[in-house]
C-alpha positions as CSV (number, residue, x, y, z in Angstrom):
1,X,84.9,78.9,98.0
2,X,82.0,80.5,95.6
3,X,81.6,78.5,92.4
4,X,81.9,81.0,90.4
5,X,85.4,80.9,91.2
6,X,87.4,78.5,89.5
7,X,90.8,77.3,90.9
8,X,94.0,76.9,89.6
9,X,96.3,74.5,92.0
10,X,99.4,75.8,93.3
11,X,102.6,74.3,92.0
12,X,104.9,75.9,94.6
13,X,105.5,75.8,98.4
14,X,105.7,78.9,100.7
15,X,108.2,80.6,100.7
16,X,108.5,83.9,102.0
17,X,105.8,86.5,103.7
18,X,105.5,84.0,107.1
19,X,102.2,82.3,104.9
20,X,102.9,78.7,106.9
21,X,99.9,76.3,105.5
22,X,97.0,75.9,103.0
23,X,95.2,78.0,105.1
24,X,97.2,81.3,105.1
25,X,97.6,81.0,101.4
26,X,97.2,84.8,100.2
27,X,94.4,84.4,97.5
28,X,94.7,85.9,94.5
29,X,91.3,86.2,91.7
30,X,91.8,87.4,88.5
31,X,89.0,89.1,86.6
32,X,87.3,87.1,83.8
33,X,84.1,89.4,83.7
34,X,85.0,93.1,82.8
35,X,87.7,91.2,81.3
36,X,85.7,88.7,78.7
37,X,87.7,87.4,75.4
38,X,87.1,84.3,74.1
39,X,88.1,82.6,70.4
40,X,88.4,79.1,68.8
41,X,91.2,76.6,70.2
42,X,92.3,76.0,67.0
43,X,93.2,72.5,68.0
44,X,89.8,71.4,69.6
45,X,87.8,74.0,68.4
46,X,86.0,74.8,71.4
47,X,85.4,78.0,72.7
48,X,87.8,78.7,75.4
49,X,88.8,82.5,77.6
50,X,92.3,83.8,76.4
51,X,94.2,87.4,77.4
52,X,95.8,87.8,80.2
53,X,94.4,84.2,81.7
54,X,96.2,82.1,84.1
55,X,96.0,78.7,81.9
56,X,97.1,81.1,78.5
57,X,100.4,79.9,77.4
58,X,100.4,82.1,74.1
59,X,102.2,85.2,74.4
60,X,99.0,87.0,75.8
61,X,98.7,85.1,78.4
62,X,99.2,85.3,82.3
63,X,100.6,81.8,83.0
64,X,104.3,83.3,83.9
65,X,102.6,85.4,85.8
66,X,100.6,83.1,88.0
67,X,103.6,80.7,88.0
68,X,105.0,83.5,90.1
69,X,102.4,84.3,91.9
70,X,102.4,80.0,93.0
71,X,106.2,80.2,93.4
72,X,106.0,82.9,96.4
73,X,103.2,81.3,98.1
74,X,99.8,81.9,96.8
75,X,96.5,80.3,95.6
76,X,95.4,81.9,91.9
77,X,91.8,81.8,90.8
78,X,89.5,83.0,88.2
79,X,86.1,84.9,89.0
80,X,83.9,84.8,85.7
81,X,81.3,86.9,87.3
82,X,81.0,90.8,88.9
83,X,82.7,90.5,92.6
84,X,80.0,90.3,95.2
85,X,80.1,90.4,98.8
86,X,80.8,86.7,99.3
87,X,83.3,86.3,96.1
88,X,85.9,89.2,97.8
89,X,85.7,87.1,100.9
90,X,87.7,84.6,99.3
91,X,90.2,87.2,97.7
92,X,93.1,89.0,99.0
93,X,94.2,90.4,95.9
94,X,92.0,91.1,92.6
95,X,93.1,92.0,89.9
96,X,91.4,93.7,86.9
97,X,93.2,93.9,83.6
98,X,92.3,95.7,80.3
99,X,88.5,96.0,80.7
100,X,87.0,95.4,77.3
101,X,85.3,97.5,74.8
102,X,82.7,95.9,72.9
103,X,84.3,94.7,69.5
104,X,87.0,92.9,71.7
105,X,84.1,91.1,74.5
106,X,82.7,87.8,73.9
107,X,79.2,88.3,72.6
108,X,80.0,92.1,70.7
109,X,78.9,93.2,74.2
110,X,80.9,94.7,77.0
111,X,80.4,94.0,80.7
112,X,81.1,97.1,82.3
113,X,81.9,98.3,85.8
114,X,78.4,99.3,87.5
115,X,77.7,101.3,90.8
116,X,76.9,97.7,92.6
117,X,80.6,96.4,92.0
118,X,82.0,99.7,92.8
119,X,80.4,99.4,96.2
120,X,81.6,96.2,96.8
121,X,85.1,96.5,96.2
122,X,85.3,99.9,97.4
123,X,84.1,98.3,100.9
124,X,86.5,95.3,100.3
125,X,89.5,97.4,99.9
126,X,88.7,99.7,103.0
127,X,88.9,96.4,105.0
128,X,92.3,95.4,103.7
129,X,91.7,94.4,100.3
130,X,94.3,94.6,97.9
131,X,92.9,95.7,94.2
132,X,95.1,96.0,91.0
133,X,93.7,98.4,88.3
134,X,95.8,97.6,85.3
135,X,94.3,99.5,82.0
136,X,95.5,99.5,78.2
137,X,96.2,102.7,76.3
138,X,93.4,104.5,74.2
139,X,91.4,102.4,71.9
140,X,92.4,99.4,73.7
141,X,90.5,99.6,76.5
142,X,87.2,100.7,78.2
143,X,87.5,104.0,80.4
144,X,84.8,105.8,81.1
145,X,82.8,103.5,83.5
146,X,86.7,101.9,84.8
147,X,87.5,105.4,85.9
148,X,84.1,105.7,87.8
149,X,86.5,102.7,90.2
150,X,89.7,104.0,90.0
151,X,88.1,107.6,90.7
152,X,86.7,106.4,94.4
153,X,90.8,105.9,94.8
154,X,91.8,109.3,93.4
155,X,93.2,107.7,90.4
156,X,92.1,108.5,86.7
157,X,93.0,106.9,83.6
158,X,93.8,109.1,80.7
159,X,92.5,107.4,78.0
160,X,95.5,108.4,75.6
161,X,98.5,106.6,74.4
162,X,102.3,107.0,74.9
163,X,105.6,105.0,74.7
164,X,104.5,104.5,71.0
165,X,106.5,102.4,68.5
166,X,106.9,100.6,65.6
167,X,108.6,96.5,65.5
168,X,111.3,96.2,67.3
169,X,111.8,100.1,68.4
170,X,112.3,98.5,72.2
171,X,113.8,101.7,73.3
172,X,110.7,104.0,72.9
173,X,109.2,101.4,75.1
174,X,111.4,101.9,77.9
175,X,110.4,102.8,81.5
176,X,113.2,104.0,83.5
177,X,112.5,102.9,87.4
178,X,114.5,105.8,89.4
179,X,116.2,105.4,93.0
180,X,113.5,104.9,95.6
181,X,110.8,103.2,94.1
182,X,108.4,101.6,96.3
183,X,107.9,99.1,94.4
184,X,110.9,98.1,91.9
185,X,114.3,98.5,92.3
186,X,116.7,100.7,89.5
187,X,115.0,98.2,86.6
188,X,114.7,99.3,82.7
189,X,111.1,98.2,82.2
190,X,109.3,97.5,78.5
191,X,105.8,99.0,78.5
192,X,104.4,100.0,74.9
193,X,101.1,102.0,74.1
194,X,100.4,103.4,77.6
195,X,97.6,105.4,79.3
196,X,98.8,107.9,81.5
197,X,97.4,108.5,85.0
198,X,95.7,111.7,86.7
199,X,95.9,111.2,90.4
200,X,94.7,112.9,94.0
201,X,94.9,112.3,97.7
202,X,95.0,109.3,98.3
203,X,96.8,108.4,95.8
204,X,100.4,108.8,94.4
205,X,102.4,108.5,91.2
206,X,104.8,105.8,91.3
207,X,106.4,105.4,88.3
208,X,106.7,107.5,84.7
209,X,107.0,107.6,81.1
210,X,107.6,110.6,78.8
211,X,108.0,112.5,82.2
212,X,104.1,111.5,82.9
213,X,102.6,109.3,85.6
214,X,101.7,106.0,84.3
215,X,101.1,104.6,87.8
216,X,99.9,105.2,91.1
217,X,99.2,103.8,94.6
218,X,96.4,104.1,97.0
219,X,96.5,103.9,100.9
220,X,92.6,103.5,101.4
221,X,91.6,102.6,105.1
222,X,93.5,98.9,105.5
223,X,93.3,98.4,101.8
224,X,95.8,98.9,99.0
225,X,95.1,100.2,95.4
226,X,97.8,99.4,92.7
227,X,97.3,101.3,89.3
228,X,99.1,101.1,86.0
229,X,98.3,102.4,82.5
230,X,99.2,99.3,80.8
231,X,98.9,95.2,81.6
232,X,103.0,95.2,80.9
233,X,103.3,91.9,82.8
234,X,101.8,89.3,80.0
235,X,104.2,86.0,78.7
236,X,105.3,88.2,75.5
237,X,107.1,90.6,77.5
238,X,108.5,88.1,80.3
239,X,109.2,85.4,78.6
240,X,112.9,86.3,77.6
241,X,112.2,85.6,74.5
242,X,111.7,89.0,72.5
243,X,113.5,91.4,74.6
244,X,116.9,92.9,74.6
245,X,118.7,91.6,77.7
246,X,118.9,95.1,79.0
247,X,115.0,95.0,79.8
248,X,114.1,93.3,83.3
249,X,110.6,92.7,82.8
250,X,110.3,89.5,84.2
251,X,112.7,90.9,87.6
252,X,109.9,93.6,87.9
253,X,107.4,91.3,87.4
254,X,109.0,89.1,90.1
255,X,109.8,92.6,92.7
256,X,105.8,93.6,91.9
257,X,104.3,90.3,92.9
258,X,106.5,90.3,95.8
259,X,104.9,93.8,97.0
260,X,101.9,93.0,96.2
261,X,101.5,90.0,98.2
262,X,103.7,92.1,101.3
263,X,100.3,94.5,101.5
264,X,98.3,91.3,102.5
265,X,100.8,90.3,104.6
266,X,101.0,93.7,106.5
267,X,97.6,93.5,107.0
């Protein structure tokens, strides 16, 4: 595997999808480039990457997340660099979440998407890839040079902001999942502060808020794209912990993963 590409071993065994050895692992990378936060461990004091990471237990973190992703079967990894040709060889799924603006990247200075890396993945995902596009609501996230990706899909992001609230106003946060979905079952889902989605052929709307689209799907050549207006899947929100019990985040979280890794395994 590339070394820019750091692994995280798998805890679980296979379980589902027909994945029957090491080998056949589905591979999922997880952006830490367009993606690039970093602060003080206030134990250690070293530097160290946090939001939406794989080893983040704090409740911005992904480790629930990749625990899930281990539990049905597949091998989670970091890339801390733009996706080349020979890094989304080893992927199956990757994922971008919440691509930074510059007061939130390491350094004061965004990395942002660039024709190169829309190329690649563009490419990657005609061949079968599997690419999740998961944005944050307006001010929270960088847009302009995300939607130049998303746009090759026929997906836009908004860059605006609804299911706003206050505390503990969980209600205006909630995300009704109607009879059909192709991805969730009947589910109340908590997403707060979220961009809404423009889409074209290929792509279709999924799932909505405020009677707008907040996510879509693309069918591009063998490939899958997989859009949503917000990264509602971190520990905070899954966790069990904050919620009402009538939210199912962490049942969606568990039904997504599940489809995800069934577009690989389609393949």
């Amino acid at each position: 595997m590339n070394k820019n590409i750091l692994k995280t071993l798998a805890l679980g065994t296979l379980l589902t999808f027909g994945f029957s050895n090491a080998q056949n692992k589905p591979k999922v990378v997880l952006d830490n480039f367009f993606n690039n936060e970093k602060r003080e461990n206030k134990e250690t004091k070293a530097l160290e990457s946090w939001h939406y990471r794989w080893n983040d237990t704090s409740n911005g973190g992904f480790s629930l997340l990749g625990e899930i992703f281990q539990k049905q079967g597949a091998e989670i990894s970091t890339l801390m660099t733009a996706p080349s040709k020979n890094d989304l060889k080893n992927a199956n799924i990757y994922i971008i979440v919440d691509p930074d603006i510059d007061k939130e990247a390491y350094g004061g200075k965004a990395n942002l998407m660039d024709a190169k890396t829309i190329k690649n993945l563009e490419k990657w995902v005609k061949n079968g890839g599997v690419l999740v596009l998961m944005s944050n609501d307006n001010g929270n996230s960088e847009f302009e040079h995300f939607n130049k990706l998303a746009e090759k899909f026929g997906i836009h992001f908004n860059d605006d902001s609804i299911n706003r609230l206050k505390g503990r106003e969980f209600e205006k946060g909630a995300v009704y999942v109607k009879p059909g979905n192709e991805v969730f079952s009947e589910l109340k889902l908590y997403m707060k502060e979220v961009s809404t989605i423009s889409v074209k052929a290929p792509a279709k709307p999924f799932l909505y808020a405020e009677n707008k689209a907040i996510g879509a799907i693309a069918k591009v050549g063998k490939g899958t794209v997989f859009a949503l207006g917000d990264p509602w899947c971190y520990n905070e929100y899954i966790d069990g912990k904050k919620l009402t019990e009538d939210f199912s985040n962490y049942e969606g979280t568990e039904e997504w993963v599940k489809w995800l890794l069934k577009q690989v395994s389609e393949k």
